[in-house]
C-alpha positions in Angstrom: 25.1 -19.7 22.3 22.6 -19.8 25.0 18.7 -20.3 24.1 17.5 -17.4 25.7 20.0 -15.4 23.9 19.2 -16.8 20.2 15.7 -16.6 21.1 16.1 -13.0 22.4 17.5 -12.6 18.4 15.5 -14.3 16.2 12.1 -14.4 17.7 10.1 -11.1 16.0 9.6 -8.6 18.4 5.9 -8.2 20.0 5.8 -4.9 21.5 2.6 -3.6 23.9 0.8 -0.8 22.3 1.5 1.9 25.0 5.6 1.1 24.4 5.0 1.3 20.1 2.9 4.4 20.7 5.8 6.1 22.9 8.2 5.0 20.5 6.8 5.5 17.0 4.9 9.1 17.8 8.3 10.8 18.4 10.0 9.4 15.2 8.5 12.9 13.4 10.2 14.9 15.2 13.2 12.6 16.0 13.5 12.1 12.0 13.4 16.0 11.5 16.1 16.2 13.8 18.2 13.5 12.7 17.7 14.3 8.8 18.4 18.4 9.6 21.6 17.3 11.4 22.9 15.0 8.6 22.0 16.7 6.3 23.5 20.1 7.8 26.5 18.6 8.6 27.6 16.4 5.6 26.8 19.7 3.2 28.9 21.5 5.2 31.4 19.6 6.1 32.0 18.4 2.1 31.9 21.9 1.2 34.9 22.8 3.3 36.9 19.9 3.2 39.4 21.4 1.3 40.4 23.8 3.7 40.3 21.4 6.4 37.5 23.1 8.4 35.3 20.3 6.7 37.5 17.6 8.6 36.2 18.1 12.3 32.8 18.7 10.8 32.4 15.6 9.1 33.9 14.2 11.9 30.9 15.6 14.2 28.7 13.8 11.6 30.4 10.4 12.8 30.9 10.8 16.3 27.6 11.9 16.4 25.9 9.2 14.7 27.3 6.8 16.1 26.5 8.3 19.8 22.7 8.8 18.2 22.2 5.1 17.6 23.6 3.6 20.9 20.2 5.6 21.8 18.2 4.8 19.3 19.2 1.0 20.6 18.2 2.0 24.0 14.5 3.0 22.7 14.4 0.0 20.8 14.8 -1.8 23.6 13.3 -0.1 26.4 10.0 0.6 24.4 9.8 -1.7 21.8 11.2 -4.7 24.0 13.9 -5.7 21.0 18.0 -6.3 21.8 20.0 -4.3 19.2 23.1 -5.4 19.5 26.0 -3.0 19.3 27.8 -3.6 15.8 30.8 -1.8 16.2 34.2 -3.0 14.8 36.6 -2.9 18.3 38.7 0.3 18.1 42.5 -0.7 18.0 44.8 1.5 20.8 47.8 2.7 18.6 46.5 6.3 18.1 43.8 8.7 17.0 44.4 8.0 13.5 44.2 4.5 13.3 40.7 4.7 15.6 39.2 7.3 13.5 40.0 5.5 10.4 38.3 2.2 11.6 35.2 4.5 12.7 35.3 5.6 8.9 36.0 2.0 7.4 33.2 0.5 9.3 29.9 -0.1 7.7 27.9 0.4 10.7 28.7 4.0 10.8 26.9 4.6 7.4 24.5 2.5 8.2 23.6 4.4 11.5 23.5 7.4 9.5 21.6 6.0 6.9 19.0 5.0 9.5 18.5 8.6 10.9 18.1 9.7 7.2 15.1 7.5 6.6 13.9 8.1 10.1 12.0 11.2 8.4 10.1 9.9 5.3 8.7 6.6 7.8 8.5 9.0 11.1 6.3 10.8 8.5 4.2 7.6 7.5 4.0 6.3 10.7 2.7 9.7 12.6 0.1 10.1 9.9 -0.7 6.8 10.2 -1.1 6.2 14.4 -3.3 9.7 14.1 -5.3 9.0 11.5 -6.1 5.6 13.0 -6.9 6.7 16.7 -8.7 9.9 16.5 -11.1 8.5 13.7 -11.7 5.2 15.8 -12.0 6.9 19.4 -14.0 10.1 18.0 -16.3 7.0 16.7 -16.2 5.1 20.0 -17.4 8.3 22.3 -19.9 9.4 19.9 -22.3 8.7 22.4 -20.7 10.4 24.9 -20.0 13.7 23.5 -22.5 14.5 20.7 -25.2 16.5 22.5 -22.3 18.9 23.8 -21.7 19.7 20.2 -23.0 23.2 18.4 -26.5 22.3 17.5 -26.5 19.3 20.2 -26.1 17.1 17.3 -23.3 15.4 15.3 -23.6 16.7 11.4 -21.7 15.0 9.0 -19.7 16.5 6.7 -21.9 19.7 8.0 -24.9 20.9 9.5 -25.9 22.7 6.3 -25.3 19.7 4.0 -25.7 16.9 6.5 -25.5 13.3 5.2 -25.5 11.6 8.9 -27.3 13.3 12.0 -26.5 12.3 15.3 -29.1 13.8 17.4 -29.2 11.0 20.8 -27.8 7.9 21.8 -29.9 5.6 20.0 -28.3 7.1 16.2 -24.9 7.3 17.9 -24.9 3.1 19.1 -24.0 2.0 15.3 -21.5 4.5 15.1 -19.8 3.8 18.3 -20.0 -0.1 17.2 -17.6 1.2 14.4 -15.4 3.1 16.5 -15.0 0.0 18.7 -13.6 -2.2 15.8 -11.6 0.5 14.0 -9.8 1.3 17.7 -9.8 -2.4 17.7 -7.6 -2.4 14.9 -5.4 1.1 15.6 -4.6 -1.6 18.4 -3.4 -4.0 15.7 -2.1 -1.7 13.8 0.1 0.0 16.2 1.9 -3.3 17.2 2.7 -4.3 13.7 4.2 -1.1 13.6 6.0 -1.3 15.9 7.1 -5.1 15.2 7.8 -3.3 11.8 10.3 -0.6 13.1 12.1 -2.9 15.7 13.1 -5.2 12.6 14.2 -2.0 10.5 16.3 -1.2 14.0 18.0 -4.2 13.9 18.8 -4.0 9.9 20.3 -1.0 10.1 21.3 -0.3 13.6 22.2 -4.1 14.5 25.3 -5.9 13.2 23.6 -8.3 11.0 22.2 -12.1 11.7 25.6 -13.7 11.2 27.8 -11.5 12.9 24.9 -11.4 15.5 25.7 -15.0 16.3 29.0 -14.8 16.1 28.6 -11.9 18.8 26.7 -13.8 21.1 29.0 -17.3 20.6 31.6 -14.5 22.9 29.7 -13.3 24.6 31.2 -15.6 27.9 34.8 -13.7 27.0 35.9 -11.1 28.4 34.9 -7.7 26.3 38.0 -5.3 25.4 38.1 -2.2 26.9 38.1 -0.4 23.6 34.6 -1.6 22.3 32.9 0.5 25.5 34.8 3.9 23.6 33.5 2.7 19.8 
């Protein structure tokens, strides 16, 4: 095993802020989507399993899992700046059967879908998180800026009939911009532990595991069957 290569492994992941904002916004939505799908599709596909419709369904489920976290990996990587390897048990080449049941058998299917199940209570956490951070600390941070264009041309808080703070010129809004500046300051920090945070849950549940990571890379000079490309 190479240096680079263990390094690109163990070393924690340090992604930028812009990457950990484009990745960890979309997980909402992305964790909607995946928990709708899995959940959808397992009810479904269990409840008619006896007639055999539930057979291609819950096959769906797999296939499409498994074809969800290859891009999840991509993501990882591309925005988060973390390898995921692919875990993936090779696919033997004596029929459909015997492929489908390794897809089945192999723990990295369950734990892909496993992933996109808990993609929706932390896509949750983390959206609430990144927006509760940002728009406090910036709306701070431009006080100055925008306060006279406000109704009133003040800034009332919590309103302008029971005000507790009045921001009426630039002077009064200089403290609170000070404020802004550190709590953006840390919505900085914040978003790349976050980030850092959800790059090592990636490789948990998405990778193949420290050991067999090493093993994986200790091969990595041989030459790759052709039937780990279709697993």
């Amino acid at each position: 095993m190479t240096s680079t290569s263990a390094g690109r492994y163990r070393n924690p992941s340090r992604p930028s802020v812009v990457g950990s904002l484009l990745y960890l916004l979309p997980n909402l939505p992305l964790g909607v989507a995946g928990f709708a799908a899995v959940s959808i599709l397992t009810t479904l596909g269990i409840g008619t399993v006896i007639v055999w419709i539930g057979v291609p369904v819950l096959a769906m489920l797999v296939a499409g899992a498994r074809g969800a976290a290859r891009l999840e990996r991509l993501r990882v990587h591309a925005l988060l700046g973390t390898f995921v390897a692919t875990p993936y048990r090779p696919l033997p080449g004596d029929g459909q059967a015997a492929r489908w049941r390794t897809r089945l058998w192999d723990g990295a299917t369950w734990r892909d879908i496993a992933y996109f199940v808990l993609l929706l209570p932390i896509g949750i956490a983390e959206f609430v998180i990144l927006i509760a951070c940002w728009s406090v600390g910036l709306a701070l941070l431009t006080l100055p800026v925008y306060f006279r264009y406000l109704p009133g041309g003040a800034y009332f808080f919590p309103d302008e009939t029971h005000a507790w703070v009045i921001v009426d010129s630039t002077l009064k809004a200089l403290p609170w911009a000070m404020v802004g500046l550190v709590l953006t300051a840390l919505s900085v920090l914040i978003t790349r532990m976050m980030g850092a945070g959800h790059a090592r849950l990636a490789r948990l549940l998405l990778g193949p595991g420290r050991r067999a990571g090493n093993l994986r890379e200790d091969r990595a000079d041989g030459p790759v069957p052709a039937t780990n490309a279709l697993a």
